[in-house]
C-alpha positions as CSV (number, residue, x, y, z in Angstrom):
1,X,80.2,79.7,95.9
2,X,80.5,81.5,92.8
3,X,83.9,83.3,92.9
4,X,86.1,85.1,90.7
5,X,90.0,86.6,91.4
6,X,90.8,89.9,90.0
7,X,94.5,90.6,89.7
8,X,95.8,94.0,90.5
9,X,98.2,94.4,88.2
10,X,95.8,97.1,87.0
11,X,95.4,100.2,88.8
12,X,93.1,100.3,91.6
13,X,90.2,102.6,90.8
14,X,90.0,99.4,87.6
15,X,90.2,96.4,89.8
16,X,87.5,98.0,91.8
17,X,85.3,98.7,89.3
18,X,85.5,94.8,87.8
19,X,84.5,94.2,91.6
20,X,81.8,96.5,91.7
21,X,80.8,95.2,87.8
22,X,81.3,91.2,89.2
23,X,78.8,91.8,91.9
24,X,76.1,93.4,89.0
25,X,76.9,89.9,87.4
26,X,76.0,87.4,90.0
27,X,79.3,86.6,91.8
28,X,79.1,86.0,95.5
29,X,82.9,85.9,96.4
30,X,85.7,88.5,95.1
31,X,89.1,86.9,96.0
32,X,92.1,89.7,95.2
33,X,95.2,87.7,94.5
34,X,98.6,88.4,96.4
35,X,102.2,89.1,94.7
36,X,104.3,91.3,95.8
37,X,104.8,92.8,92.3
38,X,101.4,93.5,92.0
39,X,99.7,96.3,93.8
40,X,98.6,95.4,97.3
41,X,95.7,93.7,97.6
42,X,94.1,94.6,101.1
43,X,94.3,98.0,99.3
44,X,92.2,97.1,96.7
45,X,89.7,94.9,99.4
46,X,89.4,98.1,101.2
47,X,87.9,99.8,98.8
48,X,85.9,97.1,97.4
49,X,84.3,96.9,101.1
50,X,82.9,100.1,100.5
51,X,81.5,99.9,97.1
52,X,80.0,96.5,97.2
53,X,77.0,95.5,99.1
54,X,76.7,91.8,99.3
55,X,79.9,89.8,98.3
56,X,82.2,88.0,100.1
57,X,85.8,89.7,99.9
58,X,89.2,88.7,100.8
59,X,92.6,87.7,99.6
60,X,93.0,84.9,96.9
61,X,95.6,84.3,98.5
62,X,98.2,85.6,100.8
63,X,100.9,83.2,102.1
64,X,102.1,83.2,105.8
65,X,105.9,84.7,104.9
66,X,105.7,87.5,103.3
67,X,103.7,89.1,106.3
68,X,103.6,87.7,110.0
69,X,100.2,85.7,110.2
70,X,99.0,87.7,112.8
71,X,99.1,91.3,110.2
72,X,97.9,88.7,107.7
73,X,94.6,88.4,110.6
74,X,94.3,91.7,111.3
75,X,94.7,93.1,108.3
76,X,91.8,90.5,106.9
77,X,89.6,91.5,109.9
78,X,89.9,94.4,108.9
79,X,88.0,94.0,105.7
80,X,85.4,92.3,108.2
81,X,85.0,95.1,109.8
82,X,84.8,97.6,106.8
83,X,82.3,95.5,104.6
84,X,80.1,94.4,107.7
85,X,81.4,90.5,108.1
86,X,81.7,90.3,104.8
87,X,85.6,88.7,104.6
88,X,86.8,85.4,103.8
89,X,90.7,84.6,104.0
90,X,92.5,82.7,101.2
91,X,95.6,81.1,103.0
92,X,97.8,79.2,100.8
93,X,102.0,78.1,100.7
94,X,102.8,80.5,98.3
95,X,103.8,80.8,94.6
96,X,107.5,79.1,94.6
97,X,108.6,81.2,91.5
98,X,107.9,84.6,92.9
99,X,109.2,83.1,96.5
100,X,112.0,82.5,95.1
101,X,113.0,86.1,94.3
102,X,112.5,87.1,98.0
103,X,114.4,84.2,99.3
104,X,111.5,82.5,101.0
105,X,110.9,79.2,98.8
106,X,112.5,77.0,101.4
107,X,109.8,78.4,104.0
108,X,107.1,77.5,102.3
109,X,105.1,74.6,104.0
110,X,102.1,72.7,105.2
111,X,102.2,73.6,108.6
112,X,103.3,77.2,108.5
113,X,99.7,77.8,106.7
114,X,97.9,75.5,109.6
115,X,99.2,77.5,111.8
116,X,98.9,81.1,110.3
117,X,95.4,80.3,110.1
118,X,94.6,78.4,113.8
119,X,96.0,81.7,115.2
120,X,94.0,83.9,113.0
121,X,90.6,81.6,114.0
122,X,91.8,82.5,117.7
123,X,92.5,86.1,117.3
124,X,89.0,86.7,115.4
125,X,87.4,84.8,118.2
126,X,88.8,87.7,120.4
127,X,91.4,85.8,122.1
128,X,94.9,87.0,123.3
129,X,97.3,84.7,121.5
130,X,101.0,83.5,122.0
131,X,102.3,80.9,120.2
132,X,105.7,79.5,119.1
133,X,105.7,77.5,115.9
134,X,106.9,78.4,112.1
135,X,106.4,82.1,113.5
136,X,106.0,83.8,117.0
137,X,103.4,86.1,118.8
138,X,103.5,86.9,122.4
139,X,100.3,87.8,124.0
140,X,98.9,89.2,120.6
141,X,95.2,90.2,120.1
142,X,92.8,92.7,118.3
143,X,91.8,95.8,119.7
144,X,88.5,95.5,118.0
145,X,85.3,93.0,117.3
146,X,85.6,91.2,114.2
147,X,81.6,90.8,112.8
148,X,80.5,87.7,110.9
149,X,82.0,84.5,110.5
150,X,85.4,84.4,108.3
151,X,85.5,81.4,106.3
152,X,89.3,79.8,105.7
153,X,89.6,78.6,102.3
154,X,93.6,77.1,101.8
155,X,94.9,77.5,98.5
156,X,97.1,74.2,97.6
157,X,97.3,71.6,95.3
158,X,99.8,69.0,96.7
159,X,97.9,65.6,98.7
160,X,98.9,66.6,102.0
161,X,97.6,70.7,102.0
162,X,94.3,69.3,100.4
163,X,94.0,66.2,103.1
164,X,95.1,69.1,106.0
165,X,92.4,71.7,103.9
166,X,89.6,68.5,103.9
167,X,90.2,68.5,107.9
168,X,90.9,71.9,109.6
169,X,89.3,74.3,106.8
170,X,86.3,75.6,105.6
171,X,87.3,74.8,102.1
172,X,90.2,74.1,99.6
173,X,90.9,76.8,96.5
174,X,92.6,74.2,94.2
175,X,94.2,75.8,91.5
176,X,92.5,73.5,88.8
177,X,90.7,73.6,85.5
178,X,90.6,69.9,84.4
179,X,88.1,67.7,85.3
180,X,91.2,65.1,86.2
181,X,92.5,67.0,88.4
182,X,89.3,68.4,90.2
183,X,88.6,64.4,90.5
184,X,92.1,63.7,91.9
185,X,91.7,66.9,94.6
186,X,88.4,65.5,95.6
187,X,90.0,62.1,96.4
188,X,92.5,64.0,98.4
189,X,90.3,66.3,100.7
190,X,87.6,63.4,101.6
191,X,90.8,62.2,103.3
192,X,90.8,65.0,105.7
193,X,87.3,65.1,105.9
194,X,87.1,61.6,106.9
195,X,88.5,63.1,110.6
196,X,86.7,66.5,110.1
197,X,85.1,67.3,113.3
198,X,81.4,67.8,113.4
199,X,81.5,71.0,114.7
200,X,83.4,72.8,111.9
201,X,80.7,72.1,109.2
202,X,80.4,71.7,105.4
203,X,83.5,71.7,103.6
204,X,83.4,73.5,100.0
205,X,86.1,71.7,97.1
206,X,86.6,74.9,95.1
207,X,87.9,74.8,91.7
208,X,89.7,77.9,91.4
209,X,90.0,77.6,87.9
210,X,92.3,79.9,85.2
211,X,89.9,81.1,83.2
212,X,90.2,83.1,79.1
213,X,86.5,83.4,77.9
214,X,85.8,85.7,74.8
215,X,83.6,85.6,72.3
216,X,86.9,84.8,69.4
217,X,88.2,81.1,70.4
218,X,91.6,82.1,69.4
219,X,92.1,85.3,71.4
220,X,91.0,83.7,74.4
221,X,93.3,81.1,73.7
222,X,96.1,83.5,73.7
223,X,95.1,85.7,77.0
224,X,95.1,82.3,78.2
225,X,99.4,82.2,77.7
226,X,100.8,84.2,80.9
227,X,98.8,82.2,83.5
228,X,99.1,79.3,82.0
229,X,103.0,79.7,82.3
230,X,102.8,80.5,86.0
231,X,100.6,77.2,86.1
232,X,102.7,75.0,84.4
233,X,106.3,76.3,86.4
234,X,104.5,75.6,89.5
235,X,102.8,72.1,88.5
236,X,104.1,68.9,90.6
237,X,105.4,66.2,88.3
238,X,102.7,63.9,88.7
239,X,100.0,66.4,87.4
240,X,102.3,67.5,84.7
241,X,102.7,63.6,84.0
242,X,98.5,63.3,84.0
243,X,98.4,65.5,81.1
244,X,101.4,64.3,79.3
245,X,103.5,67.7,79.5
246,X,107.4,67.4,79.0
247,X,108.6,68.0,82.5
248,X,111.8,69.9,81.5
249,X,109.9,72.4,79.0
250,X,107.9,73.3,82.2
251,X,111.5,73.8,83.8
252,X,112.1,76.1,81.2
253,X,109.3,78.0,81.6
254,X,109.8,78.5,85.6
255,X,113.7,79.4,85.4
256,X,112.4,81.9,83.0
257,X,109.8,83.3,85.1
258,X,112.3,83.6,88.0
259,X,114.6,85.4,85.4
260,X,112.2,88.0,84.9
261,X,111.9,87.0,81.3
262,X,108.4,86.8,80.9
263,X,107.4,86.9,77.2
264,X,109.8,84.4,76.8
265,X,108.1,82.3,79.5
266,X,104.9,82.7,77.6
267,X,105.7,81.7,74.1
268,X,107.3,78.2,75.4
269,X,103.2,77.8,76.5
270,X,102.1,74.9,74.4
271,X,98.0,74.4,73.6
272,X,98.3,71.0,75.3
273,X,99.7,73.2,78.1
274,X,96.3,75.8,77.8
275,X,94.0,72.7,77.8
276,X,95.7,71.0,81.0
277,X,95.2,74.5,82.8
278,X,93.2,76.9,81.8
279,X,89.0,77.2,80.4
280,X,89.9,78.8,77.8
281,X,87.5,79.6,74.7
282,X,84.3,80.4,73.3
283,X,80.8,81.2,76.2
284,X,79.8,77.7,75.1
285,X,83.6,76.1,74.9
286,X,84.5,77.5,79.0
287,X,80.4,76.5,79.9
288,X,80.9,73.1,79.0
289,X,84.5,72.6,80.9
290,X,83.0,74.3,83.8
291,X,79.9,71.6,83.7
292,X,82.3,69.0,83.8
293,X,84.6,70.5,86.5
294,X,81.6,71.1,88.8
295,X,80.9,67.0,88.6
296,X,84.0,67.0,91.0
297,X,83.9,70.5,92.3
298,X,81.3,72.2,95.0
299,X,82.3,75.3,93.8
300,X,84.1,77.3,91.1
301,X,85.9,80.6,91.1
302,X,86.9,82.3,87.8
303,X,90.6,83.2,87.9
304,X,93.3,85.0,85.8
305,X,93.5,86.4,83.3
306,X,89.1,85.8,82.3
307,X,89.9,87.4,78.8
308,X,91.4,89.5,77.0
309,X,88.7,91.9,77.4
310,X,87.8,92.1,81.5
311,X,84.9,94.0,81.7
312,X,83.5,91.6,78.7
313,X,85.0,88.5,80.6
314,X,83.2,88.9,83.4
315,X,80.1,89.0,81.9
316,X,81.0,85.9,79.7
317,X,82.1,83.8,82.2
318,X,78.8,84.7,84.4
319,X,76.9,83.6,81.2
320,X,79.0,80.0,81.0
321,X,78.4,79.4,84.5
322,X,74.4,79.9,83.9
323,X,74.4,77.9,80.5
């Protein structure tokens, strides 16, 4: 797979057209990321299932308490059904600083997301479903056919959702753009895979990878700020230990993200902070890191923010993946 995210913070008719524009470049998977003070994304997937033609489309990735997991399957077969079996569905625990402002970051969970996802599987699979776990459904079901396959990627970075990922999953987005920590995740998912059944297939490790690609190293550098603060809030103290970040400046930076004091947020962003988490650079700069990550990774998706140009990001990025 050769993915990238597109946030819609922009309108819609813009996030579509970097869709439509990704596709032109080579991309064979458009994930839409999922916050609730974003636009929505299944809005944006719709349309994208009617003005792409051959890539994969789906969430990047939606969390099993904002919405009841069986909306969350419906609502993704539903962009099966629109782009022609075309969906994938990125399941993940959630971001914990924008949980937090909704009140959910004590739901968040390993086996809430098993679960969301082991219902969807049944649902797609035309099944009438109850089930009494982390959530409830009593005889729930589709009242249509889902076409294609729809591949479960789970977003997480802690041992335990990559080991569960490595086992029940078709693959593991692992928000990651160091070659130390892609090496780390791999560790953890051949874990799981060690008691992966035969019958669910190949797993794919996917580096989904913050990516700031422009042709100035310095401007990419600095588009590379905002996600790199979200990064570093939600890091565990063992990666922010790996690449010797000061735990309580990344404290900092995630009570002021919950504060709603963004620019703030970003200007405690160190560069040690943008070379633990992010590609960010020059074509050949981002090339090279993505080489490196792909030693450890079967897969890469470009994520936020690509540049500060998008339409020229895209293309950039496409052209470091090719180098």
């Amino acid at each position: 797979m050769f993915g990238i995210e597109l946030t819609p913070e922009h309108p819609v008719d813009e996030v579509v057209n970097l869709g439509v524009r990704a596709e032109a470049e080579g991309y064979d998977t458009v994930f839409v990321s999922s916050h609730y003070n974003n636009r929505d994304p299944f809005a944006v997937l719709a349309r994208l299932a009617s003005e792409t033609e051959t890539v994969r489309l789906g969430p990047g990735v939606v969390n099993p308490y904002e919405r009841h997991p069986v909306t969350l399957a419906s609502q993704t077969a539903t962009v099966a059904d629109q782009s022609g079996g075309r969906a994938v569905f990125g399941i993940g625990p959630g971001d914990p600083s924008t949980l937090t402002n909704l009140g959910l970051e004590d739901e968040r969970g390993l086996r809430s997301v098993l679960e969301a996802f082991k219902v969807a599987q049944r649902l797609w699979d035309g099944e009438r479903v109850s089930h009494d776990g982390t959530f409830t459904c009593e005889d729930a079901g589709l009242n249509f056919d889902v076409p294609g396959d729809v591949p479960v990627y789970v977003g997480g970075e802690g041992p335990h959702m990559c080991r569960m990922a490595g086992k029940h999953a078709d693959g593991l987005l692992f928000n990651g753009s160091h070659p130390d920590d892609l090496a780390w995740a791999r560790d953890q998912v051949e874990q799981g895979v060690a008691d992966r059944p035969d019958e669910r297939g190949d797993f794919d490790l996917a580096a989904y990878a913050s990516v700031s690609v422009a042709e100035e190293r310095e401007a990419a550098r600095e588009a590379a700020r905002p996600p790199v603060a979200f990064i570093t809030a939600g890091a565990a103290p063992p990666v922010l230990e790996r690449h010797g970040i000061d735990a309580e400046r990344a404290s900092d930076i995630g009570a002021k993200i919950s504060a709603g004091e963004f620019s703030a947020a970003f200007e405690l962003v160190t560069s040690a902070m943008v070379d633990a988490f992010c590609m960010a650079g020059t074509v050949e700069e981002v090339g090279e890191r993505m080489a490196r990550v792909e030693e450890h990774a079967d897969s890469l998706v470009v994520g936020s923010p690509l540049g500060p140009d998008l339409e020229a990001a895209i293309t950039l990025a496409a052209a470091a993946h090719d180098r």
